[in-house]
C-alpha positions as CSV (number, residue, x, y, z in Angstrom):
1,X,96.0,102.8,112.9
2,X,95.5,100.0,110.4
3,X,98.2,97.4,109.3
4,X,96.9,98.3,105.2
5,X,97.5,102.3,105.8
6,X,100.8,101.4,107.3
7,X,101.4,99.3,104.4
8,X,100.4,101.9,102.2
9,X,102.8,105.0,103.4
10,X,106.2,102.5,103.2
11,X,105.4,101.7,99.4
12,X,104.7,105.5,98.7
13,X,107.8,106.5,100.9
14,X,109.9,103.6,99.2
15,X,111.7,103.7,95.9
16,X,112.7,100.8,95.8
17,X,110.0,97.5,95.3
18,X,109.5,95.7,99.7
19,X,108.3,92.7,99.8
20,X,105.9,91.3,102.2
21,X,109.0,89.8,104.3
22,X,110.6,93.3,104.9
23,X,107.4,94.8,105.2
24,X,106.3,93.2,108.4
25,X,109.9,93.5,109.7
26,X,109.7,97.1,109.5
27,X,106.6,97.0,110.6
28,X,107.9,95.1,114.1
29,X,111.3,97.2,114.0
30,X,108.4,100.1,115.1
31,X,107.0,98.1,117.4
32,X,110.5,97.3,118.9
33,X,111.5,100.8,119.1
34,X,108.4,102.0,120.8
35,X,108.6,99.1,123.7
36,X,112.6,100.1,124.0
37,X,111.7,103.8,124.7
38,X,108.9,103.1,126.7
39,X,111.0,101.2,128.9
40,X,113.8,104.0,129.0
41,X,111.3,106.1,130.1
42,X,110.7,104.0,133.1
43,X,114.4,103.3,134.2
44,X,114.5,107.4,133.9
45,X,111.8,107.6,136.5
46,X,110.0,109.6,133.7
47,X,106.0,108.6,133.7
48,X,105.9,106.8,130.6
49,X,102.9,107.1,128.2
50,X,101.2,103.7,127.8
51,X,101.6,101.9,124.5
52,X,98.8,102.1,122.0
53,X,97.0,98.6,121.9
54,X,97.0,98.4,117.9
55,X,100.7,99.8,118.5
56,X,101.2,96.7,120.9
57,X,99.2,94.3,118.5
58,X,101.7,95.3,115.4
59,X,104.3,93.2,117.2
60,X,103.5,90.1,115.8
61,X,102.7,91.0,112.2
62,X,103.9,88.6,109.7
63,X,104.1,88.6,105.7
64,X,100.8,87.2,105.0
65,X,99.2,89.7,106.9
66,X,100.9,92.2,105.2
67,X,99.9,90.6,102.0
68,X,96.5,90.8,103.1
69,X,96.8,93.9,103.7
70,X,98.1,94.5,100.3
71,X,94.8,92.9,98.8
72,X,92.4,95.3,100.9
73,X,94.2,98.5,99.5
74,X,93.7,97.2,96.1
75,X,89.9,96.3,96.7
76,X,90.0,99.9,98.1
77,X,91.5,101.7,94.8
78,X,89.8,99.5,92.4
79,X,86.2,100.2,94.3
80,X,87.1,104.0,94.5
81,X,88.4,104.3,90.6
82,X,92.0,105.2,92.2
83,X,94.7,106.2,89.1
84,X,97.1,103.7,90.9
85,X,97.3,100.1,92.1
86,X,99.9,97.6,93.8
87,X,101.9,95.2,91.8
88,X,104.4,92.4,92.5
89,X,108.0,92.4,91.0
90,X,110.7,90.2,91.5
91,X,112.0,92.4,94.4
92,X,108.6,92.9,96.0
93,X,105.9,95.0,95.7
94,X,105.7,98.9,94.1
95,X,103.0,101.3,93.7
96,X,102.3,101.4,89.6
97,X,100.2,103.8,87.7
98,X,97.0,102.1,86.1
99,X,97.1,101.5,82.4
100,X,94.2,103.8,81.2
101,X,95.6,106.6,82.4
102,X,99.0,106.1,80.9
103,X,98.9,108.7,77.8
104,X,97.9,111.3,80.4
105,X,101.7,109.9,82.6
106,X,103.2,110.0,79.0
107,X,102.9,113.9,78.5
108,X,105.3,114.8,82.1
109,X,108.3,113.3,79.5
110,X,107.3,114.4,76.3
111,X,111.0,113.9,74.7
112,X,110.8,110.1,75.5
113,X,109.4,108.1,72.8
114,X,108.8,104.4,73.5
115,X,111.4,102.1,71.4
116,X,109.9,99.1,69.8
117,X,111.9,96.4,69.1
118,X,112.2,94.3,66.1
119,X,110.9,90.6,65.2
120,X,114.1,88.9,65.4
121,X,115.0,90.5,68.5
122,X,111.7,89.7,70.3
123,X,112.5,86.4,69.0
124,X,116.0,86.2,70.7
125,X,114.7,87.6,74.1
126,X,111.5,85.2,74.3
127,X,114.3,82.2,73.7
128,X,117.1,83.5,76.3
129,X,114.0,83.9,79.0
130,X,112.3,80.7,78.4
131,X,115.3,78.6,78.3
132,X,118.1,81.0,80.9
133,X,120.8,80.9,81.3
134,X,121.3,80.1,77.8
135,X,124.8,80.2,75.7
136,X,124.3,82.1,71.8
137,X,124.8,79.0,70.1
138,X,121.8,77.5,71.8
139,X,120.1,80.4,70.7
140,X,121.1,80.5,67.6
141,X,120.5,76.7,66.7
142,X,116.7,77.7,67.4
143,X,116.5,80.8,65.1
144,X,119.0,79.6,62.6
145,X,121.1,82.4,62.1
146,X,124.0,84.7,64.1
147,X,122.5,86.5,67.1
148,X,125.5,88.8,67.7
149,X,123.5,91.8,66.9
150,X,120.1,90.7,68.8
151,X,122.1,89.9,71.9
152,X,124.4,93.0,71.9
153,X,120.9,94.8,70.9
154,X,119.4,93.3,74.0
155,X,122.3,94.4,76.5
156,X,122.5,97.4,75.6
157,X,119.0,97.7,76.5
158,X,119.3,96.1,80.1
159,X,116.9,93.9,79.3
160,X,119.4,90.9,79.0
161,X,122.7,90.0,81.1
162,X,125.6,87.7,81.3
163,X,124.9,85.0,83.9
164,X,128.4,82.8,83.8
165,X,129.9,80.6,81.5
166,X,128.6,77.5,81.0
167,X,130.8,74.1,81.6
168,X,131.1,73.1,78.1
169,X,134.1,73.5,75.7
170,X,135.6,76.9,75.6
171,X,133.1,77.7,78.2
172,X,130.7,80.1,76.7
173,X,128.7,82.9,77.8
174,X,125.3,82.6,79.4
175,X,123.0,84.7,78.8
176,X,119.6,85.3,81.3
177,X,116.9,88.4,81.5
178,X,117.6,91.3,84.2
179,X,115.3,92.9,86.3
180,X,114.3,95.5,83.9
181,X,112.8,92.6,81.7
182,X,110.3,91.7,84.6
183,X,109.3,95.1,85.6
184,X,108.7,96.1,81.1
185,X,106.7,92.7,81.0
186,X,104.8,92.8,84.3
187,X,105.9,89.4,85.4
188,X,107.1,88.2,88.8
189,X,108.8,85.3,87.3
190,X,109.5,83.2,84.4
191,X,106.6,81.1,85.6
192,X,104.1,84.0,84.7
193,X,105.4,83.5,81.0
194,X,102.6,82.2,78.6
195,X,103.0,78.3,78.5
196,X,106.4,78.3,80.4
197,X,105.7,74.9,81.6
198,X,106.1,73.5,78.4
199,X,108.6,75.6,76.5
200,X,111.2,75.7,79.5
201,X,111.6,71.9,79.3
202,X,110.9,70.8,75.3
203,X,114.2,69.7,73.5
204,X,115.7,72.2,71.8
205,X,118.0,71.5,68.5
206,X,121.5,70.6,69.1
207,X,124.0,73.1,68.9
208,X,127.9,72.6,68.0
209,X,130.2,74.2,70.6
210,X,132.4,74.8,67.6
211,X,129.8,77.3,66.1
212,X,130.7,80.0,69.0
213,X,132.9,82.4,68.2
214,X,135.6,83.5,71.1
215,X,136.1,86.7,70.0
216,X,132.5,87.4,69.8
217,X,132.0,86.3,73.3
218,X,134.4,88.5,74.8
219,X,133.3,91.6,72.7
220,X,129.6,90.9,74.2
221,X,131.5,89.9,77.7
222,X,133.3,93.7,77.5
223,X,130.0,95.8,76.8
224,X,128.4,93.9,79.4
225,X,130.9,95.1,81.8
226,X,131.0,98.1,81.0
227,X,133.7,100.6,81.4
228,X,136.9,99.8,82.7
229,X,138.9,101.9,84.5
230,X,140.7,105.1,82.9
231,X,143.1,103.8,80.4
232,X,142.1,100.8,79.7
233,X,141.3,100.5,76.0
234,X,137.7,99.5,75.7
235,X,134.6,100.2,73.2
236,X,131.6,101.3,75.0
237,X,128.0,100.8,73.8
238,X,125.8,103.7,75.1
239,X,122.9,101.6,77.4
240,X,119.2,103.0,76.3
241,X,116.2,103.3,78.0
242,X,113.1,101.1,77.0
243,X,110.1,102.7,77.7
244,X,106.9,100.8,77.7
């Protein structure tokens, strides 16, 4: 049995994204497991079946060979014109449907139309992930105008979240992208942003602490949140789902 099949039936079985790290340490918990009940076997005065040798060579697997691994499967879909390939997240790696065949993925939810987002708030969500964690008036002293609605706009969406207050006077809110923002974009990181380099480290204009508002920041604090518990007087924003 080969380490890239093995590979293969945990990202299928898996709903969540594995990385290469937990990968090969389930790969050696198997190995483990085996040796252990091979052994019981023994102590019982059972006759034990021997150990596979590729079973016995799994042992000492380690991420980059389950990363290689991970690059021989997709040599393998691409060369066979599979509908699917591995991608890289954040959180690890997930099987993803290619992108020609997405129209035909897009008619199994036919009552789910993809949102598209406005100008100004593409422009609020390309500033909070180039420069995270980022308070409002930052933000706001780069586009020039109130970004209430944007950022509300954006966590409602999931695709932005509060990350702390920042140590400044009245300590305000800092904003930073989620998870969600990642998986809709296909990045692993901020890195994989387009000039990121640059634009996470040029000077941005000063902003007043003065211009942010409290009692904003604690309305966009609360919808962050989310419910409280029953009683608790609240006003809930309904959270929707961005579909690319």
């Amino acid at each position: 049995m080969q380490l890239s099949s093995i590979v293969e039936s945990l990202l299928i079985a898996s709903q969540a994204p594995l990385s290469c790290e937990e990968m090969a340490r389930l790969v050696r918990s198997r190995v483990i497991e085996a040796e252990e009940i091979h052994q019981r076997d023994i102590e019982d005065g059972k006759a034990p079946v021997a150990l596979e040798p590729w079973l016995v060579a799994l042992g000492t697997t380690t991420p980059e060979a389950v990363l290689e691994a991970i690059f021989q499967l997709n040599r393998a879909y691409e060369e066979n014109g599979r509908a699917f390939t591995l991608l890289e997240r954040p959180k690890g790696w997930k099987i993803y449907t290619r992108l020609p065949f997405a129209d035909f993925v897009k008619q199994l939810f036919p009552g789910r139309k993809p949102e598209r987002m406005s100008g100004p708030a593409m422009e609020t969500l390309a500033i909070i992930a180039y420069r995270q964690p980022v308070t409002k008036a930052a933000i706001e002293a780069v586009r020039g105008v109130s970004c209430d609605g944007m950022i509300q706009k954006l966590l409602d969406r999931d695709l932005i979240r509060i990350g702390g207050r920042a140590e400044l006077p009245g300590r305000p809110l800092l904003y930073e992208t989620t998870d969600l923002f990642f998986d809709h974009f296909g990045i692993r990181s901020i890195d994989d942003l387009p000039n990121a380099s640059e634009l996470r480290h040029k000077p941005l204009p000063s902003a007043s602490p003065a211009e942010t508002s409290y009692d904003t920041e604690q309305q966009l604090a609360l919808s962050a949140v989310g419910p409280p518990a029953a009683g608790a007087e609240h006003a809930s924003s309904s959270t929707n789902d961005l579909q690319s």
